[in-house]
DSSP file (Angstrom, degrees, kcal/mol; ACC not computed):
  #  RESIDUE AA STRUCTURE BP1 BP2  ACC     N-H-->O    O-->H-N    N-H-->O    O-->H-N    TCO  KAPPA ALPHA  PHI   PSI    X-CA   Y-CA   Z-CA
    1    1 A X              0   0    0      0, 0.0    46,-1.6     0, 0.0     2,-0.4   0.000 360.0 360.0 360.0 120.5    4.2    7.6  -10.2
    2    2 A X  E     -a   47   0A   0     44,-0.2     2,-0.6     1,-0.0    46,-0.2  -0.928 360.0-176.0-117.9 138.3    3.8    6.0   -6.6
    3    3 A X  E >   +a   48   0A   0     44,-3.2     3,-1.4    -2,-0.4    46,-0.7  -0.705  15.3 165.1-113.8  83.5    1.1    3.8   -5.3
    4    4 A X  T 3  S+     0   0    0     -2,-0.6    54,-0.4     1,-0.3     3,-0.3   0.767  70.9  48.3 -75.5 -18.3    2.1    3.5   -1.9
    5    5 A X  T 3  S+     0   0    0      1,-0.2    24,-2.4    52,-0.1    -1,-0.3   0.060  85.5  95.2-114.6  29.6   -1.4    2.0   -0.3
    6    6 A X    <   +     0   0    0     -3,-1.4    -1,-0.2    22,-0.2    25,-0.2   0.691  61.9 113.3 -68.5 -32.1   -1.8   -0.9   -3.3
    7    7 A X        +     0   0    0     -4,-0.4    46,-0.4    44,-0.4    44,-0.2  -0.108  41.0 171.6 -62.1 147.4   -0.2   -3.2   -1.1
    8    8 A X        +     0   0    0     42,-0.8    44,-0.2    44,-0.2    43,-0.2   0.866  34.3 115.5-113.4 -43.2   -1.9   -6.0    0.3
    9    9 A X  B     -b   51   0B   0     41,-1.6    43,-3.2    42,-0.1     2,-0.3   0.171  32.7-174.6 -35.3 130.1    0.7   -8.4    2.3
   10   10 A X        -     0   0    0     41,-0.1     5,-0.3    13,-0.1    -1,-0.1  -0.811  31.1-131.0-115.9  95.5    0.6   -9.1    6.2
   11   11 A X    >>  -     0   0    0     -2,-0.3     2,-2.4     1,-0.2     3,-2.0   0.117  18.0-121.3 -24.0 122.3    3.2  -10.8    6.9
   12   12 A X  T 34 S+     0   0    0      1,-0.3    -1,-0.2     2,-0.2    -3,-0.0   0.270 109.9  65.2 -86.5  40.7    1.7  -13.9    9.1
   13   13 A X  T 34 S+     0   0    0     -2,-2.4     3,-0.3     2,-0.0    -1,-0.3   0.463 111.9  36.3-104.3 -38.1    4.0  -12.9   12.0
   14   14 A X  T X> S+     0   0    0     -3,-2.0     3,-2.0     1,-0.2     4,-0.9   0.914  95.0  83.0 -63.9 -43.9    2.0  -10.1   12.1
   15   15 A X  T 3< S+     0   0    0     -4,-0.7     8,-0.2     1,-0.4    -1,-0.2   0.574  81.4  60.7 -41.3 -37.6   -1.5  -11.0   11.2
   16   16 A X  T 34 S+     0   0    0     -3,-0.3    -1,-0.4     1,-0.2    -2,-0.1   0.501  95.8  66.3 -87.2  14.9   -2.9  -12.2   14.4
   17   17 A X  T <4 S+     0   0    0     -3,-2.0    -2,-0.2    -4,-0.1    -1,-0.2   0.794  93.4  71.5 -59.0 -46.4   -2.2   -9.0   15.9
   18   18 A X  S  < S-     0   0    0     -4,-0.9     5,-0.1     1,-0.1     2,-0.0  -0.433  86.6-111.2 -70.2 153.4   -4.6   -7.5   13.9
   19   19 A X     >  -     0   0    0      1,-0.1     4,-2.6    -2,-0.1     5,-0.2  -0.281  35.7-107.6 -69.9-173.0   -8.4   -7.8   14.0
   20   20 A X  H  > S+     0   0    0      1,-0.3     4,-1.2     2,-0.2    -1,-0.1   0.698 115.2  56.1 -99.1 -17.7  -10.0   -9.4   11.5
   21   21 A X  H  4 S+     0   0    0      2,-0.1     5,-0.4     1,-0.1    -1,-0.3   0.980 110.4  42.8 -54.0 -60.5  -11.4   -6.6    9.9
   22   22 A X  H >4 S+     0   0    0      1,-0.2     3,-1.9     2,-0.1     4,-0.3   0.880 104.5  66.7 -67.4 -30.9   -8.0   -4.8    9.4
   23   23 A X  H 3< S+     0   0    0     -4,-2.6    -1,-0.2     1,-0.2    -3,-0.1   0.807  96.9  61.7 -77.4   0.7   -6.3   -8.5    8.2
   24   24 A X  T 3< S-     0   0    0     -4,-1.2    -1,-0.2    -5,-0.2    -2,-0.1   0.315 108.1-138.7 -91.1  41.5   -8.9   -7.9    5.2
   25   25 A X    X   +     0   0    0     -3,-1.9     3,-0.8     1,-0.2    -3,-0.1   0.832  35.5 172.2   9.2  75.8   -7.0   -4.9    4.4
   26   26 A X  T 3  S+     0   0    0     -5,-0.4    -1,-0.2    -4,-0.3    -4,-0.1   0.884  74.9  67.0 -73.7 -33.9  -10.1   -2.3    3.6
   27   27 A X  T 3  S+     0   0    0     -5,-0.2     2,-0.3     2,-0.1    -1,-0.3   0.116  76.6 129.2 -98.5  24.0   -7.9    0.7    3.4
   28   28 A X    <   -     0   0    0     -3,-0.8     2,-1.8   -22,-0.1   -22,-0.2  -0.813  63.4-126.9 -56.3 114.2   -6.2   -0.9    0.1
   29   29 A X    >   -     0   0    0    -24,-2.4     3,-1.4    -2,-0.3     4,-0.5  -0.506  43.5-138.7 -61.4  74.8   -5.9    1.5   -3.2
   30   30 A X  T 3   -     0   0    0     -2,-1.8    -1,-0.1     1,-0.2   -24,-0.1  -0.314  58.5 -17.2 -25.4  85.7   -7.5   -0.9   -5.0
   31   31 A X  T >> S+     0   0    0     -2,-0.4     4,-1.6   -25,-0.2     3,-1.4   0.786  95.7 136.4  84.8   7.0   -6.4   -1.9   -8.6
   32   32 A X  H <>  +     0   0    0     -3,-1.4     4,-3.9     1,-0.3    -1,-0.1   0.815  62.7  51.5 -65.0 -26.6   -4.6    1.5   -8.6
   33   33 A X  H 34 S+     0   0    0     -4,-0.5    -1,-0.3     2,-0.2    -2,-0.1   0.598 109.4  52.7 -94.1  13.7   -1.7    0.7  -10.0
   34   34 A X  H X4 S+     0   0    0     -3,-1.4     3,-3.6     2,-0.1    -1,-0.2   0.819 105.9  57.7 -75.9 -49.8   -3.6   -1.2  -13.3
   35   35 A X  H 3< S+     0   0    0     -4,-1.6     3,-0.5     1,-0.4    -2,-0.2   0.773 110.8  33.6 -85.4 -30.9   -5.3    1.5  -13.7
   36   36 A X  T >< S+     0   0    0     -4,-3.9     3,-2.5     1,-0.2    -1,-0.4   0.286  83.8 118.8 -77.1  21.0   -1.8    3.8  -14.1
   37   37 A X  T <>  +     0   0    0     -3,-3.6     4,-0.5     1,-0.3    -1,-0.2   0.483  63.3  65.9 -79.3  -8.2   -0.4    0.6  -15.8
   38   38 A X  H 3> S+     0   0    0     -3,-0.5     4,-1.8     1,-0.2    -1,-0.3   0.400  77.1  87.2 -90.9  -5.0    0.0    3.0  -19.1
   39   39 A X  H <4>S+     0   0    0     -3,-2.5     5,-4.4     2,-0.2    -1,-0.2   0.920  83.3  50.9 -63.0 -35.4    2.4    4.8  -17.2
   40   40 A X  H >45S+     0   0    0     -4,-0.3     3,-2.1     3,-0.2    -1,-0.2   0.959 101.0  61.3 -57.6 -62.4    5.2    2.5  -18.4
   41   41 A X  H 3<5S+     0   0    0     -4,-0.5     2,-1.5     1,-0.2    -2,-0.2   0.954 105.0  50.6 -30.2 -79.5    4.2    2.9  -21.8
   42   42 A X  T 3<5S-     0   0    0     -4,-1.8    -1,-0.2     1,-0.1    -2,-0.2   0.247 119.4-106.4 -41.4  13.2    5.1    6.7  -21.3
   43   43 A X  T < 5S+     0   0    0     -3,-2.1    -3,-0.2    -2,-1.5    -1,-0.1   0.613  76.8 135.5  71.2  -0.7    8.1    6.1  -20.0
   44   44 A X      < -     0   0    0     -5,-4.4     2,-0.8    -6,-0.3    -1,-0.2  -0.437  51.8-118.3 -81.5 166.0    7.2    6.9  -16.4
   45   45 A X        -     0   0    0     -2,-0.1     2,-0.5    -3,-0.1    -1,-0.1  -0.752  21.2-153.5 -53.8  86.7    8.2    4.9  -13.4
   46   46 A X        -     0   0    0     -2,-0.8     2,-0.5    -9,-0.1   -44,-0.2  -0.718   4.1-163.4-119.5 140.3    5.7    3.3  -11.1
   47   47 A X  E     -a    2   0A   0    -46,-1.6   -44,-3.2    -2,-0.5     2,-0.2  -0.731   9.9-174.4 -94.8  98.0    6.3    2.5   -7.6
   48   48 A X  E     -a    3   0A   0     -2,-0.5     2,-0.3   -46,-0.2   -44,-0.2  -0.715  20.8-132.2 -85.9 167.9    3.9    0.0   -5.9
   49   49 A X        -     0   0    0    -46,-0.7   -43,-0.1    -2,-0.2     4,-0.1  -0.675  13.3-166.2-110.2 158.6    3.9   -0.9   -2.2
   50   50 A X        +     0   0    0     -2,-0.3   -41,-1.6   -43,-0.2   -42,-0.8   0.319  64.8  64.9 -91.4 -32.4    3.7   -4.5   -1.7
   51   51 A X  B    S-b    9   0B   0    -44,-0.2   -44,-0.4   -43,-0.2   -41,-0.1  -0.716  92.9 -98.3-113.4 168.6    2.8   -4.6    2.0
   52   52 A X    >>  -     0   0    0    -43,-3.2     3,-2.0    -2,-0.3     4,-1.9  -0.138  33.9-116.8 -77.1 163.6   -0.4   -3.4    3.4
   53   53 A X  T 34 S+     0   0    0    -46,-0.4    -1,-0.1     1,-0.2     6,-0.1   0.716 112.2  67.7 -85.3   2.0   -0.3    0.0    4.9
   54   54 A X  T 34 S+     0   0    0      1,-0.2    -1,-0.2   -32,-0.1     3,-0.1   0.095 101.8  44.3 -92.5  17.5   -1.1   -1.1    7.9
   55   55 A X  T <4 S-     0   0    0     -3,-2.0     2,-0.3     1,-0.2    -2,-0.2   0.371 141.1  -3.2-104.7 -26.4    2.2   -2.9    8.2
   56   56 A X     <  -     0   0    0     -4,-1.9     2,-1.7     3,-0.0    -1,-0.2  -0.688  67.0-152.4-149.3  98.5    4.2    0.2    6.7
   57   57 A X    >   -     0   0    0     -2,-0.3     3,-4.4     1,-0.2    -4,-0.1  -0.541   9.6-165.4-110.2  93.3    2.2    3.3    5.6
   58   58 A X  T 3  S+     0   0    0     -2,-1.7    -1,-0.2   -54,-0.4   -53,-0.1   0.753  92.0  60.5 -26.5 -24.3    4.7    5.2    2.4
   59   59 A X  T 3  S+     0   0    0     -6,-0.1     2,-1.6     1,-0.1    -1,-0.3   0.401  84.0 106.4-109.2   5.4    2.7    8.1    2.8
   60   60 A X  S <  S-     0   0    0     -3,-4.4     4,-0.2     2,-0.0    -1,-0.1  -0.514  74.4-121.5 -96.2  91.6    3.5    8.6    6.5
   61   61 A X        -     0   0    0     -2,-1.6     6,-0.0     1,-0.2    -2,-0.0  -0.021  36.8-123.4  -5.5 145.1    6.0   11.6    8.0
   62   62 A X  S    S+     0   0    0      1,-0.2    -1,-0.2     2,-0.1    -2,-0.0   0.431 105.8  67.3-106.9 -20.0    8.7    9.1    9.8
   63   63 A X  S    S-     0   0    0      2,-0.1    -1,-0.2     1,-0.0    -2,-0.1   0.717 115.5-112.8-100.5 -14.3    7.6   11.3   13.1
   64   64 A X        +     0   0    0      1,-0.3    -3,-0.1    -4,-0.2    -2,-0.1   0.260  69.8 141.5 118.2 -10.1    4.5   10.3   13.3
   65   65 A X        -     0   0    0     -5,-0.1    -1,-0.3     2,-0.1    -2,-0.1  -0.260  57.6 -84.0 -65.9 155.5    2.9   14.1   12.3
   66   66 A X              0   0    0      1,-0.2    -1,-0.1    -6,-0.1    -2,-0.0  -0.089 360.0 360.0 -32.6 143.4    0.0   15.3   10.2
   67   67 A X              0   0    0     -6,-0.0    -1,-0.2    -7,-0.0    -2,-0.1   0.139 360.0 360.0 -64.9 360.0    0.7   15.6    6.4
């Protein structure tokens, strides 16, 4: 299981870059990764992101293209 947009860290070299909207990271997959927290129990793996996705986005083609 991966939760790639749970992350919340900005790293506070970054942070004033951002506006202040984006360093309250709104686009965060809230609480996702409790809510699969049974996954472990089942033997799965799960993958959290740590940093926000607007430092690194998991889910993103490395070329910059549409999914």
């Amino acid at each position: 299981m991966n939760v790639p947009h749970a992350g919340t860290h900005v790293p506070w070299t970054i942070a004033p870059t951002l506006t202040a909207d984006a360093r309250t990271t709104p686009d965060t997959d809230w609480h996702v990764e409790k809510l699969y927290a049974f996954a472990a129990d089942a033997g799965a793996t799960l993958m959290c992101a740590t940093h926000s996705r607007y430092i690194v986005d998991l889910n993103r083609d490395p070329s910059g293209a549409a999914l």
